[in-house]
C-alpha positions in Angstrom: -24.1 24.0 19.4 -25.0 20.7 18.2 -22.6 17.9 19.0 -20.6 16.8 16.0 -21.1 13.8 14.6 -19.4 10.8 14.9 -18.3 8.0 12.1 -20.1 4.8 11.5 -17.3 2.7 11.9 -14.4 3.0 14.2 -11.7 0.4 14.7 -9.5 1.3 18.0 -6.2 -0.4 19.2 -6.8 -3.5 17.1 -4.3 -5.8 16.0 -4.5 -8.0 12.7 -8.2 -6.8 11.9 -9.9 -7.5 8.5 -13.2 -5.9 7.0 -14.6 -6.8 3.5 -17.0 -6.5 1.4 -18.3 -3.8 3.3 -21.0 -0.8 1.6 -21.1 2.4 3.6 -23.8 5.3 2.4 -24.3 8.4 3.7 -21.8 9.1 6.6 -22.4 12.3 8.7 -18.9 12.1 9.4 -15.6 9.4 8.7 -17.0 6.4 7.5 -14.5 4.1 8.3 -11.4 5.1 11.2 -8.4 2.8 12.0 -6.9 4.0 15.5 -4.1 2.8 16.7 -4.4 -0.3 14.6 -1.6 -2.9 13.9 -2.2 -4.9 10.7 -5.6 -4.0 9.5 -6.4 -5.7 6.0 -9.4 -3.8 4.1 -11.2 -4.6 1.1 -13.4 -4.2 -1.3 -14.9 -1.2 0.6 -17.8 0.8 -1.1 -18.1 4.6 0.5 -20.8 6.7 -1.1 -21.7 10.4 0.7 -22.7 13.7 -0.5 -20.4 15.2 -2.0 -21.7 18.3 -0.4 -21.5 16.8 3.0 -18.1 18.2 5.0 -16.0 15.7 7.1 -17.5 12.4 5.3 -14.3 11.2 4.7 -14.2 7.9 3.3 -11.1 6.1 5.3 -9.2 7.8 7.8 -5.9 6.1 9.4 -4.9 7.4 12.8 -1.5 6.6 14.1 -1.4 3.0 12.8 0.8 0.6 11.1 1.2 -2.0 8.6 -2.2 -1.2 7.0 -3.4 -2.6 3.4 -6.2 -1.8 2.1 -7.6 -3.0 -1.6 -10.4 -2.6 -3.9 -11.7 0.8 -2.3 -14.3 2.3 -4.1 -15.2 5.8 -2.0 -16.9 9.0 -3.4 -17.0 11.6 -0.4 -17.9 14.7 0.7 -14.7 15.3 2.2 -11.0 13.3 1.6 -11.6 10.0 0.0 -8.7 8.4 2.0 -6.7 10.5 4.6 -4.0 9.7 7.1 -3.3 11.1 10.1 -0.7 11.1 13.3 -0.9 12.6 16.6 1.3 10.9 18.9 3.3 7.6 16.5 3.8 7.3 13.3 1.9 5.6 10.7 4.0 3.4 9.1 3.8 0.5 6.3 0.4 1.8 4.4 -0.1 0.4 1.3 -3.3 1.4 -0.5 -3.8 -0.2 -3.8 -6.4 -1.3 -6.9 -9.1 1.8 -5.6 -10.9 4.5 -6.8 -11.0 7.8 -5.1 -13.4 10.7 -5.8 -13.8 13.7 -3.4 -14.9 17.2 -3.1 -11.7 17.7 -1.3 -8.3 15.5 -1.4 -8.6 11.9 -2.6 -5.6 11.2 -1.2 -4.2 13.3 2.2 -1.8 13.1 4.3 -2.3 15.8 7.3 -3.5 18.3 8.2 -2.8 16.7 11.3 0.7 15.2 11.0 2.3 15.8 14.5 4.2 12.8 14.3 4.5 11.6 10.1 3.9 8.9 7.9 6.7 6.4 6.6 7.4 4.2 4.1 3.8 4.3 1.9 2.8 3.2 -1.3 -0.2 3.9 -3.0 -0.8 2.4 -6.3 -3.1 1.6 -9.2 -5.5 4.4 -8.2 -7.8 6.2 -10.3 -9.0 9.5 -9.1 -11.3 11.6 -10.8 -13.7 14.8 -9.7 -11.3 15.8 -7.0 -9.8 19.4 -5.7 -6.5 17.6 -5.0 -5.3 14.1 -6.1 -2.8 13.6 -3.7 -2.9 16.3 -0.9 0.3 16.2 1.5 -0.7 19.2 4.1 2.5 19.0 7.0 1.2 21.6 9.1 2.5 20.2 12.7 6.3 19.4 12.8 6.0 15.6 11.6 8.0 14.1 8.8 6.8 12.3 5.6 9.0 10.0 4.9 9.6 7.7 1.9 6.4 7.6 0.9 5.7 5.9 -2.8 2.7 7.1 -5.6 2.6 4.5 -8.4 0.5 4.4 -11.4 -2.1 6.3 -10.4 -4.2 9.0 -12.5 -5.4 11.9 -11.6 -8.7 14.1 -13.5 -9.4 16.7 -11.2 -12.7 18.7 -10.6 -15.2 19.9 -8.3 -16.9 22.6 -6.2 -13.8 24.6 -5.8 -12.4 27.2 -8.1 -8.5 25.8 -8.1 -7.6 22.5 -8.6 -4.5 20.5 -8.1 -3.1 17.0 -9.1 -0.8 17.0 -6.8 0.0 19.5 -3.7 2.3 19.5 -1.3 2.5 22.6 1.8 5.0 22.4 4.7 3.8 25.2 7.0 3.6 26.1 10.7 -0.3 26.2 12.4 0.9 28.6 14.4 3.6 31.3 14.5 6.3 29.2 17.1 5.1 26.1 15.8 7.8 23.8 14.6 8.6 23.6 10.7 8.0 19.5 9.5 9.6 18.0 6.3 8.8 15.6 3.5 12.0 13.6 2.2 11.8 10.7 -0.1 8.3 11.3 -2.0 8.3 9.0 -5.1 5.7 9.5 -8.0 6.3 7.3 -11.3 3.6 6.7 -13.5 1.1 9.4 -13.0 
């Protein structure tokens, strides 16, 4: 077994962090993670993998809060932009002016959402070639919680053989696991 590989940039228990301007090509793995992060500003970012490649996400928030990013332009491999929690909540996300394409979700939420994300808005978003638009996968017992899509459009397309603008699953990853809940999802202008 090889090891897996890791991302090419990795932000961890930061606090008011700021990358621009930044071009990121061919990541074996997450381009760009925010871990435990506390008012991380990101923008114009350029992401470009294969779209062929698994796990080359393009941005991946972990457990953080009071995130902005702007001016993302990511094609990927895997999910253009995901967000994930394990042990806090992500909270305060706002993603705006980007476009998203990805073999996979441009926009996720989960598969690992233990904990949940709250009070998000992502607007003025174009997202085109994708499996899913906007993926919300609550798999772990967390809670999505008022969490805003605004003026965003959605061509999807791909590898796969379904397709879905917009998905949402609440499920259990295992048999006993608990059951999670999305309340307060806003779309307008889609």
């Amino acid at each position: 077994n090889l090891p897996r590989p890791q991302q090419m940039l990795e932000l961890v228990d930061c606090g008011n962090v700021a990358v621009r301007g930044l071009r990121l090509e061919n990541a074996p793995a997450y381009s760009i993670r925010f871990y435990r992060c506390d008012g991380v500003r990101a923008e114009d970012v350029t992401v470009r993998n294969d779209p062929r490649s698994p796990n080359s996400a393009g941005i991946q928030i972990r457990v953080s809060r009071n995130a902005r990013i702007r001016g993302a332009d990511i094609n990927s491999g895997d999910d253009a932009f995901v967000v994930k929690s394990y042990d806090r909540m992500v909270e305060n996300l706002v993603v705006t002016d980007s476009i998203l394409v990805s073999d996979d979700a441009a926009i996720k939420f989960g598969t690992a959402g233990h904990v949940g994300v709250r009070n998000s808005l992502f607007s003025n978003i174009v997202i085109r070639d994708s499996r899913y638009g906007i993926a919300l996968f609550q798999m772990d017992g967390g809670s999505y919680l008022n969490n805003s899509f605004r003026n965003i459009s959605i061509e999807t397309g791909g590898r796969a053989r379904d397709f879905f603008a917009v998905y949402a699953d609440i499920d259990r990853r295992r048999a006993d696991g608990p059951l999670g809940r999305i309340e307060g999802l806003w779309f307008s202008d889609l």
